[in-house]
N, CA, C and O atoms as CSV, one atom per row, in Angstrom:
chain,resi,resn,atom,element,x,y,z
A,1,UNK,N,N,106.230,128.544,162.810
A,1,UNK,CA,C,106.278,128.866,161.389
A,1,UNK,C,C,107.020,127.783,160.607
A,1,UNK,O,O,106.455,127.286,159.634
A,2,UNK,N,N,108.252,127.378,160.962
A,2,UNK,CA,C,108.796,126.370,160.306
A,2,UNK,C,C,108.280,125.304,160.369
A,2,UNK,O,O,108.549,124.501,159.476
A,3,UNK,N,N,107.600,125.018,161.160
A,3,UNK,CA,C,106.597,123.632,161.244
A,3,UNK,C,C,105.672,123.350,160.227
A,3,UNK,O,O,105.629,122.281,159.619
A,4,UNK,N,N,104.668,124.656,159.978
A,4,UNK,CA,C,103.988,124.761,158.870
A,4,UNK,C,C,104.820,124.610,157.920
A,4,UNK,O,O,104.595,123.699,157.123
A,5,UNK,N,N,105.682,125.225,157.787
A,5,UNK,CA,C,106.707,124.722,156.257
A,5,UNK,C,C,107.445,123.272,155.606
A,5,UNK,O,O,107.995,122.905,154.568
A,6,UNK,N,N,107.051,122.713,156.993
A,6,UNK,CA,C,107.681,121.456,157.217
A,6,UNK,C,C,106.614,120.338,156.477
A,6,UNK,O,O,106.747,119.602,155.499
A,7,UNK,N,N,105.360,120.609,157.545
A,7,UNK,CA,C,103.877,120.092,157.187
A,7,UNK,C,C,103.374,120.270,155.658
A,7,UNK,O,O,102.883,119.322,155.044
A,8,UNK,N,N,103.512,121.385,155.166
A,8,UNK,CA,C,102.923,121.443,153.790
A,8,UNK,C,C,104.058,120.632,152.480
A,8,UNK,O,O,103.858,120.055,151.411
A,9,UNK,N,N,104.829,120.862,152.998
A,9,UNK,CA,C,106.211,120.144,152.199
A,9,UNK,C,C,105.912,118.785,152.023
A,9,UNK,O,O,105.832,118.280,150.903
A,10,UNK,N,N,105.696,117.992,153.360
A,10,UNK,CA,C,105.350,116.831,153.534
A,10,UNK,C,C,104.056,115.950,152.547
A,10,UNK,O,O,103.898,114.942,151.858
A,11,UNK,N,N,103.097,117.544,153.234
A,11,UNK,CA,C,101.592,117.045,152.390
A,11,UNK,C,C,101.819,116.801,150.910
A,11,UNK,O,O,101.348,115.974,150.130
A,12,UNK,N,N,103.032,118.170,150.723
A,12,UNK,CA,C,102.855,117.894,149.225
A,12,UNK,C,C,103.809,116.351,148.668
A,12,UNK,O,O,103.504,115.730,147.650
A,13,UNK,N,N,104.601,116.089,149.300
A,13,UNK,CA,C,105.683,115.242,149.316
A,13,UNK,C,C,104.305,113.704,148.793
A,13,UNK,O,O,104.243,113.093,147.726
A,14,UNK,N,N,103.356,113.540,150.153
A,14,UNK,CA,C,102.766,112.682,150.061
A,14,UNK,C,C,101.608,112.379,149.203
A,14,UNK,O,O,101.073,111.280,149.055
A,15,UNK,N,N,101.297,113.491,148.662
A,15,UNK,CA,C,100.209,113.611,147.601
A,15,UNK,C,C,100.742,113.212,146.002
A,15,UNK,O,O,100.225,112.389,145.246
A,16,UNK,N,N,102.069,114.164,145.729
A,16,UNK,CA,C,102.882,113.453,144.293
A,16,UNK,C,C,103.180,111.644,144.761
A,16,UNK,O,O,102.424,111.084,143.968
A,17,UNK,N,N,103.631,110.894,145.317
A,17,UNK,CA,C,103.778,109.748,145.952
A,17,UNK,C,C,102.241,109.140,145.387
A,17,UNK,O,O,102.133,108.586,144.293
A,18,UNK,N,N,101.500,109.276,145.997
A,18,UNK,CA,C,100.092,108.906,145.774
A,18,UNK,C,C,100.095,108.551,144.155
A,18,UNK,O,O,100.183,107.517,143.492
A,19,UNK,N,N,99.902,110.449,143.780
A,19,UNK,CA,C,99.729,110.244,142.202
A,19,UNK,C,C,100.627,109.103,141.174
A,19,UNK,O,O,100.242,108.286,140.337
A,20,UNK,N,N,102.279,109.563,141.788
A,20,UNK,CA,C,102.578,108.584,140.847
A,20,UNK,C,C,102.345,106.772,141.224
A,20,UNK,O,O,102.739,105.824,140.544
A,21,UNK,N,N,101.789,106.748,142.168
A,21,UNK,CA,C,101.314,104.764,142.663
A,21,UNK,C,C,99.951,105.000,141.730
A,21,UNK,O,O,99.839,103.948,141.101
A,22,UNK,N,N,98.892,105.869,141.360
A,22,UNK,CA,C,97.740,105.764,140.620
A,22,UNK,C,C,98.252,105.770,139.202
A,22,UNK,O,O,97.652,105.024,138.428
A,23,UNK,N,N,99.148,106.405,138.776
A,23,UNK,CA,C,99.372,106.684,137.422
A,23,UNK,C,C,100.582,105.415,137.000
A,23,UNK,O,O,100.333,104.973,135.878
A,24,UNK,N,N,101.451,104.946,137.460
A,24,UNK,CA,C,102.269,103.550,137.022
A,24,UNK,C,C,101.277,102.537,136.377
A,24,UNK,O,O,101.489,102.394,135.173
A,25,UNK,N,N,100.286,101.825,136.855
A,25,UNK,CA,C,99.760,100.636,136.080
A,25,UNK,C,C,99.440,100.926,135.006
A,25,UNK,O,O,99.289,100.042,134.162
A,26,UNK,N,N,99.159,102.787,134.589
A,26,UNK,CA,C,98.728,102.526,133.496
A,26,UNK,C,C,99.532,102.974,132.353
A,26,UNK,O,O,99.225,102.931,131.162
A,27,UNK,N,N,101.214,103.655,133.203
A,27,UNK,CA,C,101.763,103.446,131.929
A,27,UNK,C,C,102.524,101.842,131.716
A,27,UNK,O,O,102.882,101.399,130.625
A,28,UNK,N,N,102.644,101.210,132.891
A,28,UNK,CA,C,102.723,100.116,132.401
A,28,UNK,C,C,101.897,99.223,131.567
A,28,UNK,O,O,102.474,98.421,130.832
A,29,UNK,N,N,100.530,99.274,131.603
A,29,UNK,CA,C,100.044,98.652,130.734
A,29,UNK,C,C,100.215,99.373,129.056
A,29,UNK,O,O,99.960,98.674,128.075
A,30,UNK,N,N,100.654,100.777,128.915
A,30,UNK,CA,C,100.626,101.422,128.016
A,30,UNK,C,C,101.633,100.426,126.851
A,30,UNK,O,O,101.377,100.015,125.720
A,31,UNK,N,N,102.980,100.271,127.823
A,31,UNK,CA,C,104.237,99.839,127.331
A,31,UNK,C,C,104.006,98.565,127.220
A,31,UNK,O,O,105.137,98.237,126.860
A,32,UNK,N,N,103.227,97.270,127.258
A,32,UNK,CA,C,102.983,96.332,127.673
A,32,UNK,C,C,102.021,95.709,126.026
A,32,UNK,O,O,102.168,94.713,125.318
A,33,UNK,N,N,101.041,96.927,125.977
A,33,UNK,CA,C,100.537,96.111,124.855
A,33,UNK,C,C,101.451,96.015,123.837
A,33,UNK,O,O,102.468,96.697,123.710
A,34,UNK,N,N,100.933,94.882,122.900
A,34,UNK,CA,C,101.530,94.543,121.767
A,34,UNK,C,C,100.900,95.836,120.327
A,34,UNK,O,O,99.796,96.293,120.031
A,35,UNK,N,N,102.655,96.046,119.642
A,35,UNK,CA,C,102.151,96.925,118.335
A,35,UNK,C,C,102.209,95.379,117.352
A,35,UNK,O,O,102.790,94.299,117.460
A,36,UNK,N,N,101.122,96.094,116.251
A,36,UNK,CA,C,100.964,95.397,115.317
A,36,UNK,C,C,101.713,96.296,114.301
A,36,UNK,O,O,101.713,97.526,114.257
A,37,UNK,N,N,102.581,95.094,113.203
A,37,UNK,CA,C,103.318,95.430,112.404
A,37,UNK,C,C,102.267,95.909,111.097
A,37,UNK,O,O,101.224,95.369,110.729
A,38,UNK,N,N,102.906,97.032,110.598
A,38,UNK,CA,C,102.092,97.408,109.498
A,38,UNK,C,C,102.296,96.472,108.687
A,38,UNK,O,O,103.342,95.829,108.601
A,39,UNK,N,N,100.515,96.212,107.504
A,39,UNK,CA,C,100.808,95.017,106.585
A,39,UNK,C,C,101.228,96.193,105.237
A,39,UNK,O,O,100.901,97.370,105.083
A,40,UNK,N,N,102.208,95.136,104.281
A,40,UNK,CA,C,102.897,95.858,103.286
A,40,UNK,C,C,102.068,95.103,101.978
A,40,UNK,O,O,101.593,93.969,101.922
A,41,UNK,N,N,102.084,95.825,101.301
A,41,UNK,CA,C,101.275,95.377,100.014
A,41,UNK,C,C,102.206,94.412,98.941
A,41,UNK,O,O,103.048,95.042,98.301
A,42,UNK,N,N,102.125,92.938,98.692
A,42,UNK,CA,C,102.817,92.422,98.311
A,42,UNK,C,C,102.624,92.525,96.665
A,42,UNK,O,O,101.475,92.692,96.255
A,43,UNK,N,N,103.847,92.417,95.587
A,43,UNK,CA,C,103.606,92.428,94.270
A,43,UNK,C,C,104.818,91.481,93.463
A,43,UNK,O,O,105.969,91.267,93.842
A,44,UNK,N,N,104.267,91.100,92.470
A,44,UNK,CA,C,105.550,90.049,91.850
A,44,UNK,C,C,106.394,90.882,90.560
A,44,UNK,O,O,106.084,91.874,89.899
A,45,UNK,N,N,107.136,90.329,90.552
A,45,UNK,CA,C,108.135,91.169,89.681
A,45,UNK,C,C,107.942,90.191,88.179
A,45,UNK,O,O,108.007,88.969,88.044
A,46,UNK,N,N,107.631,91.496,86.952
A,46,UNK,CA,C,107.358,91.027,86.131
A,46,UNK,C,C,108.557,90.464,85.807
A,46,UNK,O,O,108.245,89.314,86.119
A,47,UNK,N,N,109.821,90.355,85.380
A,47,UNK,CA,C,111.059,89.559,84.915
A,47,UNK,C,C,111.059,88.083,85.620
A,47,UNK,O,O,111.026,87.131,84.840
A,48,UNK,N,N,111.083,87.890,86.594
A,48,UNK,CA,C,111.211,86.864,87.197
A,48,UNK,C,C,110.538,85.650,88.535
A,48,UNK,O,O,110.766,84.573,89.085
A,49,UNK,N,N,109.540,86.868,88.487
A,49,UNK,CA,C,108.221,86.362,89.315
A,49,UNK,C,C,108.001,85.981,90.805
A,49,UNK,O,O,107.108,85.356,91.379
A,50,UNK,N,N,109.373,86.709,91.301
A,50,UNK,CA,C,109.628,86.690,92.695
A,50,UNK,C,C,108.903,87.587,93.633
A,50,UNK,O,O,109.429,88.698,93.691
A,51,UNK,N,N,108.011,87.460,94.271
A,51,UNK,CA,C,106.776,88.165,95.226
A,51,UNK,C,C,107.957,89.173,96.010
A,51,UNK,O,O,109.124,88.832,96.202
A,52,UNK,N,N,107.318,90.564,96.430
A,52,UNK,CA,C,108.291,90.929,97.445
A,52,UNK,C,C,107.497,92.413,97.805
A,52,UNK,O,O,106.621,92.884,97.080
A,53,UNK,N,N,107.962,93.020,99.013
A,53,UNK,CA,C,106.826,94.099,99.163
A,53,UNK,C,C,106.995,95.210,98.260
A,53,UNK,O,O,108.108,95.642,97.963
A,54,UNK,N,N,105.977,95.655,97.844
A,54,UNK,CA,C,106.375,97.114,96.978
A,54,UNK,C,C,107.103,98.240,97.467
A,54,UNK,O,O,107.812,98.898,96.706
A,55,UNK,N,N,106.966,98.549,98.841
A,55,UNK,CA,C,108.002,99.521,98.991
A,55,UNK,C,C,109.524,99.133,98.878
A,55,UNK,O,O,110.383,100.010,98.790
A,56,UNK,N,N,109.837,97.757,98.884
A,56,UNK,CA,C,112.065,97.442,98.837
A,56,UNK,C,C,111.392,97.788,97.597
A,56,UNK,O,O,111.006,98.874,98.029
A,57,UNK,N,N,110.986,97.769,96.552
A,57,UNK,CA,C,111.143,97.112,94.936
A,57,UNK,C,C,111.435,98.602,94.749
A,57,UNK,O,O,111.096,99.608,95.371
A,58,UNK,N,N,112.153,98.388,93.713
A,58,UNK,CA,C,112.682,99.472,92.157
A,58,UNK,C,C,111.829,99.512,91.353
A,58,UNK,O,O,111.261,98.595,90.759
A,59,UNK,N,N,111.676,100.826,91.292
A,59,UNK,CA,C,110.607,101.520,90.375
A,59,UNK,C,C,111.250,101.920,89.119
A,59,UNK,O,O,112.361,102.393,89.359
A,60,UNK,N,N,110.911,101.906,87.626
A,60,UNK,CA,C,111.490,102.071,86.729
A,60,UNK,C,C,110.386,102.394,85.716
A,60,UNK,O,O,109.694,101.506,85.217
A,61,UNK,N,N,110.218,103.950,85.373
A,61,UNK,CA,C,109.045,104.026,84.210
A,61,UNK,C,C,107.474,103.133,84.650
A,61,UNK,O,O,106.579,102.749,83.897
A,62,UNK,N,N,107.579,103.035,85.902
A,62,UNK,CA,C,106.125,103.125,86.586
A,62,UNK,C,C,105.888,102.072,87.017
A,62,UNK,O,O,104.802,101.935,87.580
A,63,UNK,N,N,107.017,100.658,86.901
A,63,UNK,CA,C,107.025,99.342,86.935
A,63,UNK,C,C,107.968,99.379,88.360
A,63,UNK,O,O,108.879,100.145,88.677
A,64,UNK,N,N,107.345,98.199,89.098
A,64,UNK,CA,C,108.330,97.427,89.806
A,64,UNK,C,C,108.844,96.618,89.762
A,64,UNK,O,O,108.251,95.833,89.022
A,65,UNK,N,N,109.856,96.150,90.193
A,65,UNK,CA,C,110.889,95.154,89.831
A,65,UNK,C,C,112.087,94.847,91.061
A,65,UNK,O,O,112.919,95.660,91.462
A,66,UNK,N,N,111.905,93.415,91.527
A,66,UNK,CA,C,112.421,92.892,92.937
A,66,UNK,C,C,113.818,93.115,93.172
A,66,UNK,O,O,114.340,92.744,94.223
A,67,UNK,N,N,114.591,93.817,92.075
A,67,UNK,CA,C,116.189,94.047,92.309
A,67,UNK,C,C,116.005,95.311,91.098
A,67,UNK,O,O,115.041,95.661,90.417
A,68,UNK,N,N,117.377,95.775,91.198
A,68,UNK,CA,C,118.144,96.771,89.881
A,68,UNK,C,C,118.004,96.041,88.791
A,68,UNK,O,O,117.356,96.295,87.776
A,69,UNK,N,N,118.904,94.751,89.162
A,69,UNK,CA,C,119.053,93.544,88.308
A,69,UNK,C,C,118.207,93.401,86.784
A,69,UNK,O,O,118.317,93.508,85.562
A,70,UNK,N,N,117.071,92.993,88.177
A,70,UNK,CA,C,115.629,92.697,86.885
A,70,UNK,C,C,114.892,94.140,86.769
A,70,UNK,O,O,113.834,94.212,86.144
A,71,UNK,N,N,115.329,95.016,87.235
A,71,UNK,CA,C,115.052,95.864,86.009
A,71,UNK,C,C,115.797,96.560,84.855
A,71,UNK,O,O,115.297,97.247,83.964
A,72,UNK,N,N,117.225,96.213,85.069
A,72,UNK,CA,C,118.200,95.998,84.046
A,72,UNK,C,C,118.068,95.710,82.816
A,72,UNK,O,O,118.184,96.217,81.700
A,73,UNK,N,N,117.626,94.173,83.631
A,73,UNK,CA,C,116.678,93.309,82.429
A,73,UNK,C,C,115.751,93.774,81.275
A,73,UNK,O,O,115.803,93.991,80.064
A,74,UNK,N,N,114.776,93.811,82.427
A,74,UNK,CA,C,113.826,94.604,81.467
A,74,UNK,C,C,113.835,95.843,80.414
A,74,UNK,O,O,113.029,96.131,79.529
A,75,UNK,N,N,115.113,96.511,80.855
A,75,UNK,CA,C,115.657,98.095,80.389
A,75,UNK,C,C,116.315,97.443,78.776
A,75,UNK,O,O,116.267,97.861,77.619
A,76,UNK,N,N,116.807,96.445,79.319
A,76,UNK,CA,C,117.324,95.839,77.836
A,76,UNK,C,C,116.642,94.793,76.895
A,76,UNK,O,O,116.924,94.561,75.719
A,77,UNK,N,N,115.864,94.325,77.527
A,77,UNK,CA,C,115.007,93.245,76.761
A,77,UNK,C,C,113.784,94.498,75.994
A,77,UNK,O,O,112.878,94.100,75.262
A,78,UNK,N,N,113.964,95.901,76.305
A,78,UNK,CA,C,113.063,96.529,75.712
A,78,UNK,C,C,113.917,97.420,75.130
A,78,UNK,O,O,113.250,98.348,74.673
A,79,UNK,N,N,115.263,97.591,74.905
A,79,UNK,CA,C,116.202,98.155,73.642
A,79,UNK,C,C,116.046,97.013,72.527
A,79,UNK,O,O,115.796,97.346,71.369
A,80,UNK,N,N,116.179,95.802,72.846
A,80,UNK,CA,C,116.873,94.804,71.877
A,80,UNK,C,C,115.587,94.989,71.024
A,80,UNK,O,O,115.462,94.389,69.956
């Protein structure tokens, strides 16, 4: 009786073994490929004309603008 308990233990021992030698290459190749960086939509800032992606930029009344700065700017060049 303990033999059988011994034997099936084993079988099973040697069968997970197996699986994980079939299943490694392919999470290694999983981890292996290259990610591609998302592309960001580039826009220039009306004050000063410096390109930069739209999501860093400051939004102000529906405008973007490459700092606080220049939209500062703009906040006051449209009081004066």
């Amino acid at each position: 009786m303990f033999g059988k308990i011994v034997f099936f233990v084993l079988l099973g021992l040697l069968l997970f073994v197996l699986w994980q030698k079939k299943r490694m290459p392919k999470v290694k190749q999983e981890e292996s490929e290259p990610v591609e960086p998302e592309a960001k939509k580039m826009v220039q800032c009306p004050v000063c004309g410096v390109h930069f992606a739209e999501v860093d930029g400051v939004w102000i009344s529906g405008t973007t603008y490459c700092s606080q700065e220049c939209a500062d700017k703009a906040q006051g060049a449209k009081r004066d």
